[in-house]
VOKOLTOR-256851 format. One line per 4 residues: number of its first residue (from 1); their letters; for each residue x, z, y of N, C-alpha, C. Coordinates in steps of 0.2 Angstrom, whole numbers. Example, Ala and Ser with C-alpha at 12.3 -4.5 7.8 and 13.67 -1.06 7.14 Angstrom:
2
1) AS) 66,39,-28,62,39,-22,66,39,-16 | 64,35,-11,68,36,-5,64,39,0
***
This chain:
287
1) XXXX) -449,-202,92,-452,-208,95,-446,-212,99 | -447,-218,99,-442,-224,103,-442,-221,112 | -437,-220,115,-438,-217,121,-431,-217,124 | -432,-216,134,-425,-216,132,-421,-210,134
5) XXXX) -424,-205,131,-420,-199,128,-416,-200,120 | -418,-205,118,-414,-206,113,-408,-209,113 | -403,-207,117,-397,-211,118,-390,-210,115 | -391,-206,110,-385,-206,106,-382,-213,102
9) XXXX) -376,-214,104,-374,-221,103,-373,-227,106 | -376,-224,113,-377,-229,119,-372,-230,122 | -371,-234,126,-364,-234,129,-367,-237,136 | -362,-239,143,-363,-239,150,-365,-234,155
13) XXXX) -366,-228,151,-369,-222,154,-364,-219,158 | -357,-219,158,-353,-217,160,-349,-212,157 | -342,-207,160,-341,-200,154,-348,-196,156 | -345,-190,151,-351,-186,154,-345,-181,157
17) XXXX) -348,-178,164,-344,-173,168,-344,-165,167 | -339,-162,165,-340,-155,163,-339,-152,170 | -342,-147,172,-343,-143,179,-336,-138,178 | -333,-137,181,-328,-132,180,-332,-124,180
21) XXXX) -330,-119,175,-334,-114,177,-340,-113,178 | -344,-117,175,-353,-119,175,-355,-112,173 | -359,-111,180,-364,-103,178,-369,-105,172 | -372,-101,170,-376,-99,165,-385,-105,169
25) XXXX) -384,-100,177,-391,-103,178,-389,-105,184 | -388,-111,187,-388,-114,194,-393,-111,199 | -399,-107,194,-404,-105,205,-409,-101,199 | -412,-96,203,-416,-90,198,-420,-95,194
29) XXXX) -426,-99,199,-431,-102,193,-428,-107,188 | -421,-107,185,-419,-111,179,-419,-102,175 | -419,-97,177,-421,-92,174,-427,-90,171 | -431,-89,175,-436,-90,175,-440,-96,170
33) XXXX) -439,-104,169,-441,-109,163,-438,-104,156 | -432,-104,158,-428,-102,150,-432,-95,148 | -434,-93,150,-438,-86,149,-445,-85,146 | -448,-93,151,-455,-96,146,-455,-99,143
37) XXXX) -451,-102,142,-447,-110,136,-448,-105,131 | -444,-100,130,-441,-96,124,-445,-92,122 | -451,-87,125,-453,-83,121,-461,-83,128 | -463,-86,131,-467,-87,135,-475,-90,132
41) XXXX) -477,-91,126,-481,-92,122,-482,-98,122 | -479,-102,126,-482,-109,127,-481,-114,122 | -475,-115,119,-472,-119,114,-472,-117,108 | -476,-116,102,-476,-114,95,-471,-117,93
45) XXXX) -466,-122,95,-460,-122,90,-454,-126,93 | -448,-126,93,-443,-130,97,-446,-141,97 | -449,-140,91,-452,-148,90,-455,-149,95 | -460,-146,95,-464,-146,103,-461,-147,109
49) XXXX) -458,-146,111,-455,-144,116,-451,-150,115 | -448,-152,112,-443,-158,112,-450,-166,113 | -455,-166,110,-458,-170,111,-463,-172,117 | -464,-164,121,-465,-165,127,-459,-171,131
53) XXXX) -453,-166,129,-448,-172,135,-449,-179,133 | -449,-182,125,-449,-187,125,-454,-189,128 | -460,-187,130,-466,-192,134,-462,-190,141 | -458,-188,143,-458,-189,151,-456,-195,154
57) XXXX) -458,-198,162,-457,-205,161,-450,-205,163 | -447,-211,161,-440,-213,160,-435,-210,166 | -439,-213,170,-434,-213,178,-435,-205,179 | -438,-202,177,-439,-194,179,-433,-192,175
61) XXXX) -434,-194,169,-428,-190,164,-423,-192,166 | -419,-198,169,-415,-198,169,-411,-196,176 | -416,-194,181,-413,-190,186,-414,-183,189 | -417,-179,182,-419,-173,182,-414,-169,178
65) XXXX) -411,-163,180,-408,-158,177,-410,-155,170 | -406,-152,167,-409,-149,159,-414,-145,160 | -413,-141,166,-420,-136,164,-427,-138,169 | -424,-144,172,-432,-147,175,-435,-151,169
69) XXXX) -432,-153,164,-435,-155,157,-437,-151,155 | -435,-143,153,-439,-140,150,-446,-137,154 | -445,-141,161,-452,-137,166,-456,-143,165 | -453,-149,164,-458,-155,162,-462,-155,156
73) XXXX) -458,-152,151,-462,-152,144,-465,-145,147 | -465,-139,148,-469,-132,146,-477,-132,152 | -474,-139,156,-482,-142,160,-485,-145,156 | -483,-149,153,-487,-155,148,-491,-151,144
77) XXXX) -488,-149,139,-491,-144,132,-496,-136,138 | -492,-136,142,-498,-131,144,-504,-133,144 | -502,-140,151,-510,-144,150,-513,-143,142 | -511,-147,140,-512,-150,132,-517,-146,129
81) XXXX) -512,-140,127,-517,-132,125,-521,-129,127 | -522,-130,135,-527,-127,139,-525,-119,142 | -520,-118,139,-516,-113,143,-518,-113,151 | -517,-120,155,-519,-122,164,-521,-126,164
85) XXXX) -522,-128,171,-526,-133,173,-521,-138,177 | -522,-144,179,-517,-148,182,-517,-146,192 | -525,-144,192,-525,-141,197,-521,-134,200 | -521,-131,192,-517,-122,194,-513,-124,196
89) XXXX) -510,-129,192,-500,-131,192,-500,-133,200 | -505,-138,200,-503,-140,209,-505,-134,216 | -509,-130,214,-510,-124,220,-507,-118,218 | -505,-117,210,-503,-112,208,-507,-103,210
93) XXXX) -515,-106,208,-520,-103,211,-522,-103,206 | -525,-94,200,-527,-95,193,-535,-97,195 | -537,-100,191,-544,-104,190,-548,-102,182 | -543,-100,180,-547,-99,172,-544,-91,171
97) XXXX) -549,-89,165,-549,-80,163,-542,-83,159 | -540,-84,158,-534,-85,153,-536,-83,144 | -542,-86,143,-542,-84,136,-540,-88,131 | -536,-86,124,-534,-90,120,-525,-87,123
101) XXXX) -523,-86,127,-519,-87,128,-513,-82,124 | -508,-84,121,-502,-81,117,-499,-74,122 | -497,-71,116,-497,-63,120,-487,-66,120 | -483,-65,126,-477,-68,127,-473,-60,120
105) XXXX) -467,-66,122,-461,-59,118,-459,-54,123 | -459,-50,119,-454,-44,122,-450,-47,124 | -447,-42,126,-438,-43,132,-436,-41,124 | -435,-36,120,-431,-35,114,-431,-40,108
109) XXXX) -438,-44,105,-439,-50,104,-437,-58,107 | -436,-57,111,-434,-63,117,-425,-64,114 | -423,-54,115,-414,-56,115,-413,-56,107 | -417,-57,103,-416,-56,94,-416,-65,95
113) XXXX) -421,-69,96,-419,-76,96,-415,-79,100 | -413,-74,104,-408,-77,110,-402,-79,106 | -401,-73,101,-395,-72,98,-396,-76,91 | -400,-75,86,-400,-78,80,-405,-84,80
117) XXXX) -406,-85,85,-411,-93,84,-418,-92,80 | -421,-96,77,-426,-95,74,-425,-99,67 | -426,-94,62,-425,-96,51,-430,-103,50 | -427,-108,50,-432,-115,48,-432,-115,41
121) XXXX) -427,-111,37,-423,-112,31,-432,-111,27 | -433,-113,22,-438,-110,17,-438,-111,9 | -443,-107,6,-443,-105,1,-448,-109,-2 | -453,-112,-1,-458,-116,-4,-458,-123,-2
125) XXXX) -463,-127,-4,-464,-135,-3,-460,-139,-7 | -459,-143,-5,-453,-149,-9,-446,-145,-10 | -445,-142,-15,-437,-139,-17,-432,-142,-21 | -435,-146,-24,-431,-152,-27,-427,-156,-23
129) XXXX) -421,-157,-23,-418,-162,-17,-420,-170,-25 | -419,-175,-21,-420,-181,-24,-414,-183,-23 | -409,-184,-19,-401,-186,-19,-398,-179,-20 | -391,-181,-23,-385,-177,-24,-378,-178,-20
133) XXXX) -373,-174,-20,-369,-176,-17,-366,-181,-19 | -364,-186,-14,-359,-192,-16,-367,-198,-19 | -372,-194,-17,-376,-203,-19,-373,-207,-13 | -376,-213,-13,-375,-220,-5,-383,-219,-5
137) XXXX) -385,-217,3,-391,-219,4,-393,-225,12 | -399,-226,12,-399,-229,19,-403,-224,22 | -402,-226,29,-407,-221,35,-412,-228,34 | -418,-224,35,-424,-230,35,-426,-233,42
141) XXXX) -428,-239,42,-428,-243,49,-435,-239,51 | -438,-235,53,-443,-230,58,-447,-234,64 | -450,-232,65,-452,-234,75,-458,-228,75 | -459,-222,73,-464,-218,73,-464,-218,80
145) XXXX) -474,-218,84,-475,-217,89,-474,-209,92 | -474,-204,85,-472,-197,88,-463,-195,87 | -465,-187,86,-458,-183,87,-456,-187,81 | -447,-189,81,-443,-186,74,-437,-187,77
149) XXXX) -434,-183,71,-428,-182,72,-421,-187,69 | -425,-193,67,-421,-199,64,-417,-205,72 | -412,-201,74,-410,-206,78,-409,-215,78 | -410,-217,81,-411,-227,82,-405,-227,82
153) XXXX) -398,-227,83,-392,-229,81,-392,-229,73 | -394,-224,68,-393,-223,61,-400,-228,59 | -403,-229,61,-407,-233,56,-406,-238,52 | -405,-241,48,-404,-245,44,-399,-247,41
157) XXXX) -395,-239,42,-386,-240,42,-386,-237,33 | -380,-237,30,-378,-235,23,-375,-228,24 | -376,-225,23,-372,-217,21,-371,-215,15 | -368,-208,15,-367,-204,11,-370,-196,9
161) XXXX) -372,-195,5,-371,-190,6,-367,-185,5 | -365,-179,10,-359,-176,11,-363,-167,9 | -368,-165,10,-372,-158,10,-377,-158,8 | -380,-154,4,-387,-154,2,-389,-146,5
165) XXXX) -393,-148,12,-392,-140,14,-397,-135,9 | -404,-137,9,-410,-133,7,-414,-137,7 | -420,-134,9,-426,-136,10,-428,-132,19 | -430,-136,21,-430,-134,28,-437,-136,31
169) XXXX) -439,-134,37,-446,-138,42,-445,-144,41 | -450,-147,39,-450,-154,43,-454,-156,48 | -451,-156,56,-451,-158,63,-456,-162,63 | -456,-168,63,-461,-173,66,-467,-171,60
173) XXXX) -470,-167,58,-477,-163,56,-478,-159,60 | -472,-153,60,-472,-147,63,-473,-149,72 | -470,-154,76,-471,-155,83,-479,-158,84 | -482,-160,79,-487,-160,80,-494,-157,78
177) XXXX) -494,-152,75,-497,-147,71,-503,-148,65 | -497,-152,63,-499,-155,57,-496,-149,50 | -491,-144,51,-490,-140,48,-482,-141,46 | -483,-136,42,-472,-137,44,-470,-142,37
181) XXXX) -471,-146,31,-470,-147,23,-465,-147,24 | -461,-141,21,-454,-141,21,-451,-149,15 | -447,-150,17,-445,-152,13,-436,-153,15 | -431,-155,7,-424,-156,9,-420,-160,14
185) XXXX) -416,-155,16,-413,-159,23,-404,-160,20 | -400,-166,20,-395,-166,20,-390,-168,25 | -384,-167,26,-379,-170,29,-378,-177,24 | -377,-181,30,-373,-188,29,-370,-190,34
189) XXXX) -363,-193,29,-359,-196,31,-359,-205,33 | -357,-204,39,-358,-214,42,-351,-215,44 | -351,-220,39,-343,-224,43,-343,-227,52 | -339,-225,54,-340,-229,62,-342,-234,63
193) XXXX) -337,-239,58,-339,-247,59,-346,-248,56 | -349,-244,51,-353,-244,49,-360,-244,56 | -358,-240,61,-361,-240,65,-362,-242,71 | -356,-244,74,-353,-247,81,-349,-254,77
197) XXXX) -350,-257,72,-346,-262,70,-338,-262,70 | -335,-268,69,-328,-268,67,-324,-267,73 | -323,-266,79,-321,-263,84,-319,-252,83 | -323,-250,82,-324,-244,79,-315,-241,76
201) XXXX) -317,-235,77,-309,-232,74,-309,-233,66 | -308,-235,60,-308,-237,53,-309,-229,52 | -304,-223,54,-306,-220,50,-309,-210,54 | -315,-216,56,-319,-209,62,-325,-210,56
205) XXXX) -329,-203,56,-337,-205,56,-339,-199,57 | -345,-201,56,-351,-197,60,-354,-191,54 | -357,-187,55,-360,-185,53,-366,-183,55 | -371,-180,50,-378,-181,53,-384,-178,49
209) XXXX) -387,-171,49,-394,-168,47,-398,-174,47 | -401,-174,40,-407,-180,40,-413,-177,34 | -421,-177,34,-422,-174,32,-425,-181,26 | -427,-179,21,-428,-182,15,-433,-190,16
213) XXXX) -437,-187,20,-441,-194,22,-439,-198,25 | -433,-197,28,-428,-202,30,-425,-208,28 | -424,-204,22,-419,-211,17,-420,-211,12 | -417,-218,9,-420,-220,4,-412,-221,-1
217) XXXX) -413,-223,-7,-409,-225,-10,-405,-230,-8 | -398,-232,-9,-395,-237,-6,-395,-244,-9 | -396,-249,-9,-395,-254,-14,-389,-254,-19 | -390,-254,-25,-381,-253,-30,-377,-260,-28
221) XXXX) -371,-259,-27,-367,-262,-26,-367,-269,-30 | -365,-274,-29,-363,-279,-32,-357,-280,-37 | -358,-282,-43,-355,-281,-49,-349,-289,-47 | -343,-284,-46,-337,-288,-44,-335,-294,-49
225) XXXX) -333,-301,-47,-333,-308,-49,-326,-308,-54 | -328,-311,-59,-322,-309,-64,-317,-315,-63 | -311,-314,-64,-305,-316,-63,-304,-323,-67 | -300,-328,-69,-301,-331,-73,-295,-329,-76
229) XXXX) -297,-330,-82,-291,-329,-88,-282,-332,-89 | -279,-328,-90,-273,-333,-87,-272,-333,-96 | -270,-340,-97,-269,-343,-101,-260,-342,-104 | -256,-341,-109,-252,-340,-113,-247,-343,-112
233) XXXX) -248,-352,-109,-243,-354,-106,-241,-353,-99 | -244,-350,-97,-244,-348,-90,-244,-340,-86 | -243,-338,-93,-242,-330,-91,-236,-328,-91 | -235,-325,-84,-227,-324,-82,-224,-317,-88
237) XXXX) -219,-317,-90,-217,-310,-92,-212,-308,-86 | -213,-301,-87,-211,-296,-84,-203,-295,-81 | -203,-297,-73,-195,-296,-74,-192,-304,-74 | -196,-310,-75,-194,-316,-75,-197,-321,-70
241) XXXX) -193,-325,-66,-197,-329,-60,-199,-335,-65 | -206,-337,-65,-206,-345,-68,-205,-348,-64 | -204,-354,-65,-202,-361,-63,-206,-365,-67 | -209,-370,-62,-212,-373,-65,-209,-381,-69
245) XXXX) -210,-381,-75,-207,-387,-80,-206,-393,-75 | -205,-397,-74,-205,-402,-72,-205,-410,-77 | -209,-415,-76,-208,-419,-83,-202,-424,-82 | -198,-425,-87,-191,-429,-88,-194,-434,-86
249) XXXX) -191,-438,-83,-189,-446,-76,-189,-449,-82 | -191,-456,-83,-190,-462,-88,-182,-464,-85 | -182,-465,-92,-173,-466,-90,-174,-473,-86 | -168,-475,-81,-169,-485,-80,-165,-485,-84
253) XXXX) -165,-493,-88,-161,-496,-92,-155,-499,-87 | -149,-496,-87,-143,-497,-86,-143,-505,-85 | -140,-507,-81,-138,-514,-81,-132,-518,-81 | -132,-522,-85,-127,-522,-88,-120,-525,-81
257) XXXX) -114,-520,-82,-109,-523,-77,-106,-529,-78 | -107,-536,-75,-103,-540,-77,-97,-540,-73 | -90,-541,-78,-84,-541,-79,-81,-549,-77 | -79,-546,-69,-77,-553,-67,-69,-551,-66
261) XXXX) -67,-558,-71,-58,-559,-72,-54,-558,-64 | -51,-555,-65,-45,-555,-59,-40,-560,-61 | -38,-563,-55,-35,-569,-55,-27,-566,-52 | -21,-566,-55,-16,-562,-54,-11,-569,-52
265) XXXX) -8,-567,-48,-4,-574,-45,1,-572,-45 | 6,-574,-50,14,-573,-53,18,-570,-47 | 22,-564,-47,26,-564,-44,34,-567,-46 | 38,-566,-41,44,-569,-42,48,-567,-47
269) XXXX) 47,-560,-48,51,-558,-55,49,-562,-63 | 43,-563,-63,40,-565,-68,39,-572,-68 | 40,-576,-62,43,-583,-63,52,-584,-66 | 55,-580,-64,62,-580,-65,62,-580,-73
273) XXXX) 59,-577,-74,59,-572,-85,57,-577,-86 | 51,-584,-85,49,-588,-87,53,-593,-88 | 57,-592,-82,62,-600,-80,66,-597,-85 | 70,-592,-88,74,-591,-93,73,-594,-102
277) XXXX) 67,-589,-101,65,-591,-109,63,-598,-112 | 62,-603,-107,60,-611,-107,65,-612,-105 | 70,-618,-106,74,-624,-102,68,-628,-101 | 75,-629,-94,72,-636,-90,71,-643,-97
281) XXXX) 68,-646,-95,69,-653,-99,72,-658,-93 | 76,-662,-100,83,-665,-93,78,-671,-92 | 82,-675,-86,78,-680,-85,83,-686,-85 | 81,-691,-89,86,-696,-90,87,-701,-85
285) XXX) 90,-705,-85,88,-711,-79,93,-717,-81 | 90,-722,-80,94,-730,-83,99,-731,-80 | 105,-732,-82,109,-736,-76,110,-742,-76
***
């Protein structure tokens, strides 16, 4: 369900603060929750319990410690089931014979799930995975009012897939006892940008368990826009730069030089050569 325990993705929250040397348990009764959480009959499955905290109201969740969530859900679901009363919780006075009630774990049983958790993995139901590795899927846009395990940053994002685990519980039936249908659970790969946008490191992603009913096939890729054809007069060879032809200039018609006479004005030498090669004509005169 949309809530605001779902904040993977979110940002403004600040870093998150590691405690140096953090104990195990801060104060006996976070002993004491971890003890009924785990093998205290109250929660038939980890889904339940996680759906408890999502109904817790906002402002509780967010300034409540980890193990007063788990004392806010193992209230809830007790109520729920009739394990107590809201009056028990508040006087802490039993008021009911306790019938119906789960017989808890042993202490030896308690340390076998401490240590190896509990086998979701199964052997019937949907076996057939429907993706392979390397298909492209989408995470499907969701808003279910109950549990699931499809985080709202991934919704409608494109991935990959990277793992084909098995066939596994599937959670939002199982949190609500509607039955476990197993079906195939995958890892998928989400590019960063793919989910924080172009800001994002290019080459971070995410990875992510998602169970079948999550995702859908991706839409096929658009069939890439063909080139136009280079034509023979314009196809470069190899190793030569073209240059573009350019077209020949119309000649201008030359115009014609007019040839103007030089006017040479005799030197002395060449009046002298004239005066030779002519005599004078005499001149007579009457007496």
């Amino acid at each position: 369900m949309n809530g605001v325990h779902d904040m993977g993705g979110m940002t403004c929250f600040g870093p998150v603060v590691c405690e140096k040397d953090e104990p195990l348990f801060h104060a006996p009764w976070e002993r004491r929750v971890f003890a009924l959480g785990l093998g205290g009959g109250v929660w038939t499955c980890f889904d339940e319990a996680r759906y408890g905290l999502e109904r817790m109201d906002p402002a509780h969740y967010l300034t409540s410690s980890y193990y007063e969530h788990w004392l806010a859900s193992l209230e809830m679901v007790a109520i729920e089931r009739g394990l107590v009363t809201s009056e028990e919780l508040a006087t802490g006075v039993t008021q009911t014979t306790g019938e119906g009630v789960r017989t808890p774990l042993s202490p030896e049983g308690a340390m076998v799930v401490v240590r190896q958790g509990t086998p979701f993995h199964r052997n019937s139901g949907r076996l057939k995975p429907r993706f392979k590795v390397g298909d492209r899927v989408v995470a499907k846009n969701l808003n279910p009012s109950g549990h699931t395990r499809l985080p709202r940053y991934v919704r409608g994002r494109q991935g990959e897939i990277h793992i084909a685990h098995g066939t596994f519980v599937y959670p939002d039936t199982k949190a609500h006892g509607q039955g476990e249908q197993p079906q195939p659970l995958y890892c998928v790969r989400f590019d960063a940008r793919e989910l924080w946008g172009p800001n994002a490191a290019r080459r971070d992603h995410l990875y992510i368990d998602l169970w079948e009913d999550y995702l859908a096939p991706a839409a096929s890729p658009q069939p890439a826009t063909k080139q136009p054809a280079v034509t023979k007069a314009t196809k470069a060879r190899p190793g030569k730069k073209v240059t573009p032809v350019r077209k020949a200039a119309a000649a201008k018609p030359v115009a014609k030089q007019k040839t103007s006479k030089r006017k040479t004005t005799p030197t002395k030498r060449t009046a002298a050569a004239k005066a030779k090669a002519k005599p004078a004509k005499r001149k007579y005169s009457r007496s």
